[in-house]
TORBA-424783 format. One record per residue: residue number from 1; residue in one letter; x, y, z of N, C-alpha, C in turn. Coordinates in steps of 0.02 Angstrom, whole numbers, plus 50000, padded with zeros to 5 digits. Each point is the difference from the previous one (the first is absolute). Layout:
<sites>
> NUM, a, X, Y, Z, X, Y, Z, X, Y, Z
...
</sites>
This chain:
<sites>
> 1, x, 49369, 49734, 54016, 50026, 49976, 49936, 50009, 49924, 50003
> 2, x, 49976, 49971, 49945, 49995, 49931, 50009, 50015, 49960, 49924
> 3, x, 50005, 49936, 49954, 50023, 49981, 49960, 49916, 49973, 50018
> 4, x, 49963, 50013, 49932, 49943, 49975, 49975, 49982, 49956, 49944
> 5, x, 50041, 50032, 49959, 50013, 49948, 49932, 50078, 49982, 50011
> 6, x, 50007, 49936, 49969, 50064, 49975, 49994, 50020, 49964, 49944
> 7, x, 50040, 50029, 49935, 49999, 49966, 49931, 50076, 49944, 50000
> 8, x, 49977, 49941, 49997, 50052, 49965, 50005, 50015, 49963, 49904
> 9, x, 50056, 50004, 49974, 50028, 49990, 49947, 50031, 49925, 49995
> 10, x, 49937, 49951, 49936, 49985, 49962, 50008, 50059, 49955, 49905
> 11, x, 50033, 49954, 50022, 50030, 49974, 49921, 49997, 49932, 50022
> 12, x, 50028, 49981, 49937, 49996, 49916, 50027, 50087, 49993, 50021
> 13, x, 50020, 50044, 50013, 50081, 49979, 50041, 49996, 49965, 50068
> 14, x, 50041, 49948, 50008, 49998, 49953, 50055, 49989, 50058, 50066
> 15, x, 50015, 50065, 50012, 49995, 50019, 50053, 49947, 50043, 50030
> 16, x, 49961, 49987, 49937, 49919, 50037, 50013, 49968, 49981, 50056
> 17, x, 49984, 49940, 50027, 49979, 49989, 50058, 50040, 50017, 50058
> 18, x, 50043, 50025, 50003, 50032, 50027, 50046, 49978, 50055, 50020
> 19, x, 50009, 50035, 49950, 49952, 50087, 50003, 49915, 49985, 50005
> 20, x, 49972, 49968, 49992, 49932, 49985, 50015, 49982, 49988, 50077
> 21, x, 50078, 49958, 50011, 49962, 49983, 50088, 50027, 50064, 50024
> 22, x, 50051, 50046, 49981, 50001, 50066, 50046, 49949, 50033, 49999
> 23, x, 49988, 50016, 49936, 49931, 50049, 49972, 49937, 49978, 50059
> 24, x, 49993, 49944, 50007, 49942, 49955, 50039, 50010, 50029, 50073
> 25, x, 50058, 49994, 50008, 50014, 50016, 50070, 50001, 50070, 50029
> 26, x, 50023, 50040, 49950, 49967, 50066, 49992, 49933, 50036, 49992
> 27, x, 49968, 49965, 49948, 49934, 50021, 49998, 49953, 49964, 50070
> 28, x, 50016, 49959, 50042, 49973, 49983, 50073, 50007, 50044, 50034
> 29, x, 50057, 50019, 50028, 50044, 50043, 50036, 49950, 50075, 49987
> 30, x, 50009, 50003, 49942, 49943, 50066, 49995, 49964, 50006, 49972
> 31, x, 49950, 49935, 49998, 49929, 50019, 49995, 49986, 50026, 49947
> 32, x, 50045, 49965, 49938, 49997, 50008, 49935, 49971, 49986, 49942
> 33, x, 49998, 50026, 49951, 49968, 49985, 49938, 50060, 49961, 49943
> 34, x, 50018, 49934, 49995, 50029, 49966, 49969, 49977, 50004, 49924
> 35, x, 50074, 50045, 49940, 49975, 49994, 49945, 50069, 49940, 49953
> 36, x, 49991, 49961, 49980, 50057, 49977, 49971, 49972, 50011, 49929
> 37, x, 50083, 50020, 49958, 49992, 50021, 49918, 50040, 49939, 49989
> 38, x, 50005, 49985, 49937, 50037, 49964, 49945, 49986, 50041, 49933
> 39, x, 50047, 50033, 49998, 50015, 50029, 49923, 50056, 49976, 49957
> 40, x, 49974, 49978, 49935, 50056, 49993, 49938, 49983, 50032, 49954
> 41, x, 50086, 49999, 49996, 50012, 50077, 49921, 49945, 49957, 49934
> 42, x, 49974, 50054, 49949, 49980, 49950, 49951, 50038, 49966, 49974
> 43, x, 49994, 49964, 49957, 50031, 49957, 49942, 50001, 50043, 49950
> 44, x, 50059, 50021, 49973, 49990, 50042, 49935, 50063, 49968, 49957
> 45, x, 49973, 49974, 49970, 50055, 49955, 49954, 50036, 50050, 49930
> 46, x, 50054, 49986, 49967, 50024, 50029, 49963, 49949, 50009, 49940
> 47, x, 49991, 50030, 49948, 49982, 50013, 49949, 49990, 49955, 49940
> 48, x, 50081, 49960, 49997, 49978, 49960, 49947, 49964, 49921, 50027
> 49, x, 50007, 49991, 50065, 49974, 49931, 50040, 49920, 50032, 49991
> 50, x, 49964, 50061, 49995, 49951, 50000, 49999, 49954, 49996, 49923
> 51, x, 50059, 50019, 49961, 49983, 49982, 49945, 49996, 49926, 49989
> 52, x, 50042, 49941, 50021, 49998, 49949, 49964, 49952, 49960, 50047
> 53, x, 50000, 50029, 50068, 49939, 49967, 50040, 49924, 50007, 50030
> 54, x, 49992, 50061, 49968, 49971, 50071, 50037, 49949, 49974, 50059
> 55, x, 49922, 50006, 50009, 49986, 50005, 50051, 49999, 49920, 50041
> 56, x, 50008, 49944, 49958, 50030, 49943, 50055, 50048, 50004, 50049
> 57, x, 50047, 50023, 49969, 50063, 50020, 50073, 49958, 50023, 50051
> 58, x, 49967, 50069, 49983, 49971, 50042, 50045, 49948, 49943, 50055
> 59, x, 49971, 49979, 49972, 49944, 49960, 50034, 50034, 49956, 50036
> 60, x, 50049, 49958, 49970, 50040, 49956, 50037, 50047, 50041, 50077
> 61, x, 50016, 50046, 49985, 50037, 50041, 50028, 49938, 50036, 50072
> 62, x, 49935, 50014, 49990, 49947, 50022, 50038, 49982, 49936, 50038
> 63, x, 49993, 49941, 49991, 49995, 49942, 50026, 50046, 49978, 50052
> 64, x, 50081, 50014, 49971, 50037, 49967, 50058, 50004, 50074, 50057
> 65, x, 49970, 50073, 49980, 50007, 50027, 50052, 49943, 49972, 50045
> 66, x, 49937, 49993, 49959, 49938, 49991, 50063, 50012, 49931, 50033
> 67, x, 50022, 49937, 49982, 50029, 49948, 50023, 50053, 50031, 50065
> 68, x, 50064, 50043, 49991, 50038, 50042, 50061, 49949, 50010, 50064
> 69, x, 49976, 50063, 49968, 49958, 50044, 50037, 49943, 49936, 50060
> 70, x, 49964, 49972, 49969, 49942, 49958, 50026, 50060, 49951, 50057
> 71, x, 50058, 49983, 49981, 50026, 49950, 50031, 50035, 50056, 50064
> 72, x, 50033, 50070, 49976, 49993, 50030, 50072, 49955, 50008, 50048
> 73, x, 49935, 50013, 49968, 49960, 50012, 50037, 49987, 49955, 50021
> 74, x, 49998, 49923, 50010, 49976, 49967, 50039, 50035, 49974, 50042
> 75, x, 50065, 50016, 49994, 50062, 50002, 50047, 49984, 50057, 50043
> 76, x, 49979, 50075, 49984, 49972, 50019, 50062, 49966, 50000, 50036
> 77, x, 49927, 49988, 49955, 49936, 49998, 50038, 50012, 49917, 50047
> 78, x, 50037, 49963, 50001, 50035, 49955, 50045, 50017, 50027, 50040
> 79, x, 50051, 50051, 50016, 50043, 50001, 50056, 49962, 50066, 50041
> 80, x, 49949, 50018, 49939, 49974, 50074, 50082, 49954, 49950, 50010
> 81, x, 49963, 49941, 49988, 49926, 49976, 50027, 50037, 49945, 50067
> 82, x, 50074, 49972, 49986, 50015, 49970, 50047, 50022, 50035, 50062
> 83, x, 50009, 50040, 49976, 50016, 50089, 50071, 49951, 49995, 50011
> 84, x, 49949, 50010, 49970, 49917, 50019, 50039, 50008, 50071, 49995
> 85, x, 50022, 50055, 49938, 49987, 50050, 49996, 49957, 49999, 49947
> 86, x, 49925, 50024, 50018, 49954, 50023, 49942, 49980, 50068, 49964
> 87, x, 50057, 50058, 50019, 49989, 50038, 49970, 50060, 50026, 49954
> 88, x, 49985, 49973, 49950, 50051, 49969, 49934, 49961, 49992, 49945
> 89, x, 50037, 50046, 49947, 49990, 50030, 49930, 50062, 49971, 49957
> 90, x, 49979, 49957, 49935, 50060, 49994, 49952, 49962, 50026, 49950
> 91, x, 50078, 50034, 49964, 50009, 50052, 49928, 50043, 49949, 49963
> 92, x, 49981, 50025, 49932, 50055, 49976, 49945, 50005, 50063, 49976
> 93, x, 50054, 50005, 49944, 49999, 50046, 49947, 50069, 49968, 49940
> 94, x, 49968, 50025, 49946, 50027, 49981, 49943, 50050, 50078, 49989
> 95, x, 50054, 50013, 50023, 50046, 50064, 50023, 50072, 49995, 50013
> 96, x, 50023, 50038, 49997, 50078, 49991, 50010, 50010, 50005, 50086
> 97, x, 50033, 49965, 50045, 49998, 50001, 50055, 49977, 50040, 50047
> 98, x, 50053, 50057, 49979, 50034, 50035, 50032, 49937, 50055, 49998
> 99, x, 49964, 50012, 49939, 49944, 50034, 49987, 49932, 49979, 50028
> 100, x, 50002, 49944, 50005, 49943, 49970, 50015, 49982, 49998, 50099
> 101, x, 50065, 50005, 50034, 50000, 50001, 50051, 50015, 50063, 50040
> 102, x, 50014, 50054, 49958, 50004, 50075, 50012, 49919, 50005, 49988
> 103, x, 49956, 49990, 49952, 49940, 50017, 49989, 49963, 49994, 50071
> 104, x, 50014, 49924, 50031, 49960, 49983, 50060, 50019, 50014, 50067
> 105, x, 50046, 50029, 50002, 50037, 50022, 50054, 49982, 50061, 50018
> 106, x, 49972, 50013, 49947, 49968, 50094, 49995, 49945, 49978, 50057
> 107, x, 49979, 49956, 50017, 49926, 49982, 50060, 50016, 49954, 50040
> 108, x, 50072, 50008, 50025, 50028, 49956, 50049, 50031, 50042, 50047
> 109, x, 50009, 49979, 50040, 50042, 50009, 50073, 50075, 49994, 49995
> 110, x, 49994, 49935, 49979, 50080, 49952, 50010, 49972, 49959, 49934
> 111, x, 50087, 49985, 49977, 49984, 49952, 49947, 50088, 49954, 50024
> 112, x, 49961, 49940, 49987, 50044, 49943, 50005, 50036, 49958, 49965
> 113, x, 50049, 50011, 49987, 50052, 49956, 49936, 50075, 49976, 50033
> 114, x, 50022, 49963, 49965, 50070, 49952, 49991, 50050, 50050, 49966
> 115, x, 50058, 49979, 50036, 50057, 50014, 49969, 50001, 49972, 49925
> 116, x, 50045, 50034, 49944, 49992, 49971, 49939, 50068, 49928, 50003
> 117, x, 49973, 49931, 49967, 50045, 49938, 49999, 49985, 49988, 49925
> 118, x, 50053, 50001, 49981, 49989, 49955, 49936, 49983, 49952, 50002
> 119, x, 50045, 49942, 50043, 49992, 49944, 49993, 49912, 49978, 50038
> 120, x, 49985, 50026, 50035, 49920, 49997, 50016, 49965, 49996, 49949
> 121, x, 49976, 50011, 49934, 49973, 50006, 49948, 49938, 50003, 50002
> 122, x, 49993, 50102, 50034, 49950, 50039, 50022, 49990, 50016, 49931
> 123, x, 50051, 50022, 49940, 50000, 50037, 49938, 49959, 50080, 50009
> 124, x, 50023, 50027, 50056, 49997, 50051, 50038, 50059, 50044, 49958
> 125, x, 50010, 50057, 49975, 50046, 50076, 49982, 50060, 49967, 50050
> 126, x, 50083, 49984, 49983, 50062, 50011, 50050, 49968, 50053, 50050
> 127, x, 49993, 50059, 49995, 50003, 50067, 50003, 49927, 50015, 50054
> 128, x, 49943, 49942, 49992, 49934, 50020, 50038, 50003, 50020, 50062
> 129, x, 50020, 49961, 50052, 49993, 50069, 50051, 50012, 50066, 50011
> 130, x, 50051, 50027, 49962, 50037, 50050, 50019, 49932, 50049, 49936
> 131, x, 49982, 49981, 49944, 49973, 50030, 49963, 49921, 50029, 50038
> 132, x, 49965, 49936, 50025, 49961, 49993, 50031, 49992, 50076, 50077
> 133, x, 50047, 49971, 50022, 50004, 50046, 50068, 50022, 50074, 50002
> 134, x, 50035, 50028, 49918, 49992, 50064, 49983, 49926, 50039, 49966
> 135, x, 49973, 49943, 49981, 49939, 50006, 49953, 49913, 50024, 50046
> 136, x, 50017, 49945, 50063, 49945, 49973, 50004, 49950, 50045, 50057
> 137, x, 50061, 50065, 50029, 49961, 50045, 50029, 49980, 49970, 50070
> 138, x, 50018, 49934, 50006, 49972, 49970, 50059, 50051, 49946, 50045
> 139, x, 50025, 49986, 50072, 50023, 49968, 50021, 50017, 49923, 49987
> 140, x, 50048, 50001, 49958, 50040, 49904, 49982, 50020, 49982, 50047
> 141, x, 49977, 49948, 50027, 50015, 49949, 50023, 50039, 49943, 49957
> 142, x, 50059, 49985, 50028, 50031, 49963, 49944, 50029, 49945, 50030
> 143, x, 50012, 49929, 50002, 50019, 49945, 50013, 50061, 49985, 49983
> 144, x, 50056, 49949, 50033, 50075, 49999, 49974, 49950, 49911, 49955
> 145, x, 50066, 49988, 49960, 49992, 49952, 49950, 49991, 49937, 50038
> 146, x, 50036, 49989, 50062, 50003, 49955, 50016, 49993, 49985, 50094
> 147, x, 49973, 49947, 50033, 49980, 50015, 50067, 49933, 49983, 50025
> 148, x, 49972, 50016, 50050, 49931, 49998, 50026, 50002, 50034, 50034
> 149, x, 49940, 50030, 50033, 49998, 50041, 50037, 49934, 50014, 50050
> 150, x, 50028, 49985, 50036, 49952, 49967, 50058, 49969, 50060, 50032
> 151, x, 50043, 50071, 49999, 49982, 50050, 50040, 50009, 50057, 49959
> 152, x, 49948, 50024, 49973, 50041, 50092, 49953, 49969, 50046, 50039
> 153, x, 50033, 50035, 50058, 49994, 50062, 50005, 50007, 50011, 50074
> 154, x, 50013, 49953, 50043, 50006, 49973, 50066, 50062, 50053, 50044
> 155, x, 50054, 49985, 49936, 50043, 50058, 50007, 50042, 50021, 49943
> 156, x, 49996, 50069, 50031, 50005, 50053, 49919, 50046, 50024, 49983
> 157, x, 50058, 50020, 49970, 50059, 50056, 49980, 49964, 50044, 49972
> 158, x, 49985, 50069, 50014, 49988, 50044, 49946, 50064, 50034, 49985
> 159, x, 50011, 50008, 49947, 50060, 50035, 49958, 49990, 50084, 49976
> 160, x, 50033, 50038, 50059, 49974, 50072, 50002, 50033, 50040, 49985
> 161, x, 49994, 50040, 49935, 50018, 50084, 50018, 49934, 50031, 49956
> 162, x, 50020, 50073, 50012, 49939, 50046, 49998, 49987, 49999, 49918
> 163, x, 49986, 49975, 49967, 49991, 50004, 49919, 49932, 49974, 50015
> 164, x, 49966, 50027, 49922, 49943, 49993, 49993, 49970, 49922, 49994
> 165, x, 50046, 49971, 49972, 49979, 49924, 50014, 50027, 49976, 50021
> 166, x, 50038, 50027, 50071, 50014, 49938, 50060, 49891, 50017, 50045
> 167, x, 50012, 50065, 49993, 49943, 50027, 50036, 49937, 49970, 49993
> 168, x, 49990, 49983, 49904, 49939, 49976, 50008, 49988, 49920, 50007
> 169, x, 50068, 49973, 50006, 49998, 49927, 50012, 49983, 49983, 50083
> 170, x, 50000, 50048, 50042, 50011, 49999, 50069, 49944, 50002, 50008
> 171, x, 49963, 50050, 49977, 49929, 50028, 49997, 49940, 49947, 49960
> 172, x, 50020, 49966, 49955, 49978, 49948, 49975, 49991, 49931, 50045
> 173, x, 50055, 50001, 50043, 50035, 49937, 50040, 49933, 49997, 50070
> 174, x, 49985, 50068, 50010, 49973, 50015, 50063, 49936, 49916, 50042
> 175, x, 49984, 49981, 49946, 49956, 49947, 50019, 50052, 49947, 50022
> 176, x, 50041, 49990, 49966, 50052, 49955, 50039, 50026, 50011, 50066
> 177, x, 50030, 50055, 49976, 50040, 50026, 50072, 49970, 49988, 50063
> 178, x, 49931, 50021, 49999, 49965, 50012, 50046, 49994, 49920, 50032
> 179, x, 49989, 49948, 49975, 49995, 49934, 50019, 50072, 49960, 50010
> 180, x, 50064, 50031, 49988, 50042, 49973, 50008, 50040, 49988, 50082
> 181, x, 50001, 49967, 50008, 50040, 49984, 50068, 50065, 50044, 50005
> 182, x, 50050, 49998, 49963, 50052, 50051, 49982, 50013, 50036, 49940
> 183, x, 50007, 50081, 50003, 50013, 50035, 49942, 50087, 50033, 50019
> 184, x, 50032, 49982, 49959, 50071, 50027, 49988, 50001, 50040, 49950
> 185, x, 50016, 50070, 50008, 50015, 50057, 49978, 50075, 50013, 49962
> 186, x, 50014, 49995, 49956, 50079, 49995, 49978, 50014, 50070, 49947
> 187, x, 50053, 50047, 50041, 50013, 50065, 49945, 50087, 49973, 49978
> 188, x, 50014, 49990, 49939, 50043, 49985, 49982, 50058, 50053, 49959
> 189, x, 50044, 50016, 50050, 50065, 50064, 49973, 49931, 50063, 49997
> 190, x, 49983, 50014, 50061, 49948, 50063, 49953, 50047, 50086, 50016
> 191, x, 49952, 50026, 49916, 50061, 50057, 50004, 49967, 50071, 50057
> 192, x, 50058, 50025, 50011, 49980, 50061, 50042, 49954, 50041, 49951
> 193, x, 49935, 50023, 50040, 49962, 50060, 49961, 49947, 49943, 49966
> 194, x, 50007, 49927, 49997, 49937, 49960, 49980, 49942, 49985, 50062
> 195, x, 50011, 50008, 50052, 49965, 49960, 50071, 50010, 50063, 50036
> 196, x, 49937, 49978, 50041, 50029, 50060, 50060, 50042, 50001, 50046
> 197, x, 50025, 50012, 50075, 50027, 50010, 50021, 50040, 49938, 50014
> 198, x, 49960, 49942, 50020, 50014, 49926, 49996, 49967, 49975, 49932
> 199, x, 50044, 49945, 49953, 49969, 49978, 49977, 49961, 49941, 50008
> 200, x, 49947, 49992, 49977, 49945, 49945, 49998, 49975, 50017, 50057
> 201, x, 50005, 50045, 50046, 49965, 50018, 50059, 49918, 50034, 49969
> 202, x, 50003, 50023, 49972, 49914, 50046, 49959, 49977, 49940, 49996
> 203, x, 50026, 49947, 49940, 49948, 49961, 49981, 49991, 49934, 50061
> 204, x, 50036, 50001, 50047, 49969, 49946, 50044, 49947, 50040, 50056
> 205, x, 49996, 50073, 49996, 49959, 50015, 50061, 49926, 50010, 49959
> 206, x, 50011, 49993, 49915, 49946, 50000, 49972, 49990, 49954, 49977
> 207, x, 50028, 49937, 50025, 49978, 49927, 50002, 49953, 49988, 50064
> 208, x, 50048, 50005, 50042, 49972, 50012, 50087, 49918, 50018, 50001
> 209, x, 49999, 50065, 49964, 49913, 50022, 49999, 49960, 49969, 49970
> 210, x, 50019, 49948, 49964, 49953, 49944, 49978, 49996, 49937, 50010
> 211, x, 50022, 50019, 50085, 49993, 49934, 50036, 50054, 49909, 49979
> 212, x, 50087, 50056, 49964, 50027, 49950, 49976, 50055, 49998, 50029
> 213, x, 49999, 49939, 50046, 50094, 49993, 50046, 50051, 49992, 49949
> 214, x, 50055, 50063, 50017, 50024, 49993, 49958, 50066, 50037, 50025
> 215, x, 50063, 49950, 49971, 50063, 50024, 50024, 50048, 50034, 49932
> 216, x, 50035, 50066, 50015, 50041, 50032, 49945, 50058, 49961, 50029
> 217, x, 50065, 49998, 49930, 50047, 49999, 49993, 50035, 50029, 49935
> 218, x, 50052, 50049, 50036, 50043, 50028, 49947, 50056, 49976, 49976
> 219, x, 50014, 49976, 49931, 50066, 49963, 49996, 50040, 50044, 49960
> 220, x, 50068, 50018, 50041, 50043, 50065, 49959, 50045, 49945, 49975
> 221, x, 50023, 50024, 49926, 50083, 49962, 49989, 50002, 49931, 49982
> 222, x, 49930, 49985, 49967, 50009, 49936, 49980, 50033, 49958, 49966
> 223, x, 50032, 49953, 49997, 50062, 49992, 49946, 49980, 49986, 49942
> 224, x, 49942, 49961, 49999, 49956, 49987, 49926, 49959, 50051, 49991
> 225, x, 49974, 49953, 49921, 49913, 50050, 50004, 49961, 50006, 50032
> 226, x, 49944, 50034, 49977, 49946, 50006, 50041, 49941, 49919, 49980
> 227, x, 50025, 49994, 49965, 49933, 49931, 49986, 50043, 49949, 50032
> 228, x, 50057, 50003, 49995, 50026, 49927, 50032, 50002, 50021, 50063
> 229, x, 50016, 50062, 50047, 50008, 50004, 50052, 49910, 49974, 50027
> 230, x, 49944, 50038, 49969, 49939, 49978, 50036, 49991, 49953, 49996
> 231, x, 50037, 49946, 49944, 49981, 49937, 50014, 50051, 49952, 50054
> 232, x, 50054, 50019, 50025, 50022, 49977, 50039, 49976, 50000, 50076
> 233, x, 49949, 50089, 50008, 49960, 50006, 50044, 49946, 49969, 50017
> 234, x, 49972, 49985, 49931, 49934, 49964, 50004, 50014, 49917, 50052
> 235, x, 50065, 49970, 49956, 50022, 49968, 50023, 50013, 49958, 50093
> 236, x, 50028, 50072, 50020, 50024, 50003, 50075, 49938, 49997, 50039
> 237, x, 49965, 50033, 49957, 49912, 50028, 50067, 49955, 49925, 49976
> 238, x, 50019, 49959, 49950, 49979, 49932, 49968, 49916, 50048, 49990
> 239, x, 50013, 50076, 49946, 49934, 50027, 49990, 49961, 49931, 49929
> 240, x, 49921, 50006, 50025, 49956, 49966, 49936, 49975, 50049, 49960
> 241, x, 50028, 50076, 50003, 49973, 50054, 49967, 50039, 50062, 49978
> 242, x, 50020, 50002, 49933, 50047, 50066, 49997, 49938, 50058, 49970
> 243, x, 50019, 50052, 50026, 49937, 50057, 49991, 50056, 50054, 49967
> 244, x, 49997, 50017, 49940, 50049, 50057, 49962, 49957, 50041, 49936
> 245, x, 50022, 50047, 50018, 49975, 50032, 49907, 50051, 49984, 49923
> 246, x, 49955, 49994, 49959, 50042, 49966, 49935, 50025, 50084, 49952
> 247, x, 50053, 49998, 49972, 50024, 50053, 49976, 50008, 49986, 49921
> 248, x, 49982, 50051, 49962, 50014, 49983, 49924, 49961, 50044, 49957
> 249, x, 50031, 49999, 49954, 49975, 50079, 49942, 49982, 49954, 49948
> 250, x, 49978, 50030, 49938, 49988, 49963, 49925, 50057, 50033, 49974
> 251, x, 50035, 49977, 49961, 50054, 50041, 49971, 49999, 49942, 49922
> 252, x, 50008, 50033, 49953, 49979, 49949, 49938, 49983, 49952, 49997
> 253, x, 49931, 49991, 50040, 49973, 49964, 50007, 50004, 49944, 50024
> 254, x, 50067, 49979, 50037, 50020, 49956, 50051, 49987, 50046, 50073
> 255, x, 49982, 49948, 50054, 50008, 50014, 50047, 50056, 49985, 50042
> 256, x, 50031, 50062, 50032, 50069, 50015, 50041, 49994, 49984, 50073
> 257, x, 50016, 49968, 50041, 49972, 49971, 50070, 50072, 50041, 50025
> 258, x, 49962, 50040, 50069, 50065, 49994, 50047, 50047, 49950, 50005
> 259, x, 50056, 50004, 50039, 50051, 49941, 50008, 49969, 49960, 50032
> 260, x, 49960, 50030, 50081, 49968, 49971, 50054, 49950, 49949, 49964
> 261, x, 49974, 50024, 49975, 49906, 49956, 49977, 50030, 49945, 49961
> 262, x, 50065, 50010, 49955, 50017, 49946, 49942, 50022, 49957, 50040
> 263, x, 50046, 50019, 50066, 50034, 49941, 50032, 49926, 49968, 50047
> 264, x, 49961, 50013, 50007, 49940, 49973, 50041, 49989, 49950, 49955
> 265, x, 49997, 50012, 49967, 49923, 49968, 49948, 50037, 49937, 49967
> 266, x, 50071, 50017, 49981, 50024, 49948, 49974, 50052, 49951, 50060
> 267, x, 49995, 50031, 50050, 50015, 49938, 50051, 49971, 49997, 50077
> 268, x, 49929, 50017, 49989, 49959, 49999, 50073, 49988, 49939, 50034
> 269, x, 50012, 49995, 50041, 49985, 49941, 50048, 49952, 49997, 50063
> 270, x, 49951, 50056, 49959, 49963, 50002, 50068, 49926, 50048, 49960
> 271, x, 49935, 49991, 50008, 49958, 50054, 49979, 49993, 50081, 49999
> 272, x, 50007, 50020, 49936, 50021, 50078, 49992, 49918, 50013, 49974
> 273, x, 49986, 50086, 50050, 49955, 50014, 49968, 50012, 50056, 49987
> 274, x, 49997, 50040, 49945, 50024, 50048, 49953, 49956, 50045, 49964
> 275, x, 50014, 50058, 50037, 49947, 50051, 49942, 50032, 50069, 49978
> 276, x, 49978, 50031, 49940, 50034, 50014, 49973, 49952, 50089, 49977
</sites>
């Protein structure tokens, strides 16, 4: 199992090149197929602005996107040709983000995005990762707002209990794991009748068989949560990689995030990769 395609999520927010040089460093690492998107929602202006302006706005409005678009792209096709990676594909689409990057993810491996910043002025959904990484059927990789990051995956926290998407984030993770120098195993308050006899003992000896060093720890009685406690862990082990499954239903049409995933996402300090 290996990461072949790699879709990295491309805006004009100051922290796009950030996620480009990971993406870069990733798609080396494995011998990847580099795709970067830039998608914007259309322009759909109110009713009576189209009456008093009609298709000038529009045209004016199609112009400053392809003016965007052309000026990302040459902000990327810059930074993979100064890597010296030549196997690299850019997409646009005229789409709502969140749609547009679920579409391409459907033929990806891993897909690569930023924490959401306002003040960055990505003009990215508040709400895009978390929408994204329930949607997208495929492993998020997600960036904190702020930082560099010299090393993602060197050493790992995975965040474990037996649910269906801690499972398939682990299972997703496997290309990492396998190259990581250290994997930390973390079962947090787990209940009797969830794990077997030890917990996190199954899933590290079925880490083990895929050739991944890797240490369990059980934490009973935590005084906090579970998202602040893993991030205090992440912390201690100074991990460049949190590995967890994301939790959440549709319920009138908002999406409901576990406690865990909401406290990640809105105060990570370290690369979360999340599947769902």
């Amino acid at each position: 199992m290996s990461y072949k395609t790699i879709l990295v999520h491309i805006d004009r927010g100051k922290r796009c090149s950030v996620r480009v040089e990971v993406a870069i460093r990733l798609a080396r690492q494995h011998d990847a197929h580099l795709v970067g998107l830039h998608a914007l929602a259309p322009f759909e202006p109110p009713g009576y602005v189209l009456a008093e302006m009609g298709p000038a706005i529009i045209e004016a409005q199609r112009l400053v996107a392809a003016t965007e678009m052309a000026r990302t792209e040459g902000e990327f096709t810059k930074q993979v040709s100064a890597a010296g990676l030549r196997n690299v594909e850019w997409r646009t689409a005229i789409d709502d983000p969140v749609d547009a990057m679920t579409l391409h993810a459907r033929y990806a491996d891993l897909v690569v995005i930023g924490q959401t910043d306002a003040a960055d002025g990505s003009h990215v959904p508040a709400d895009f990762p978390e929408r994204l990484m329930l949607a997208a059927g495929r492993p998020v990789l997600i960036l904190p707002g702020v930082g560099s990051f010299a090393t993602v995956g060197k050493r790992i926290l995975v965040a474990w209990n037996p649910s269906r998407e801690a499972t398939r984030a682990v299972t997703d993770a496997i290309p990492l794991l396998q190259l990581a120098d250290t994997v930390h195993v973390m079962a947090v308050n787990p209940k009797a009748g969830e794990h077997g006899t030890v917990a996190g003992a199954d899933i590290g000896l079925y880490l083990a068989r895929h050739g991944v060093r890797v240490e369990v720890k059980t934490d009973h009685g935590a005084e906090i949560d579970v998202g602040n406690e893993l991030l205090s862990r992440a912390a201690d082990l100074d991990a460049d990689l949190i590995v967890m499954g994301g939790y959440g239903h549709s319920r009138l049409k908002e999406w409901v995030l576990g406690g865990a995933t909401r406290t990640i996402l809105e105060s990570m300090t370290a690369p979360v990769l999340m599947s769902h």
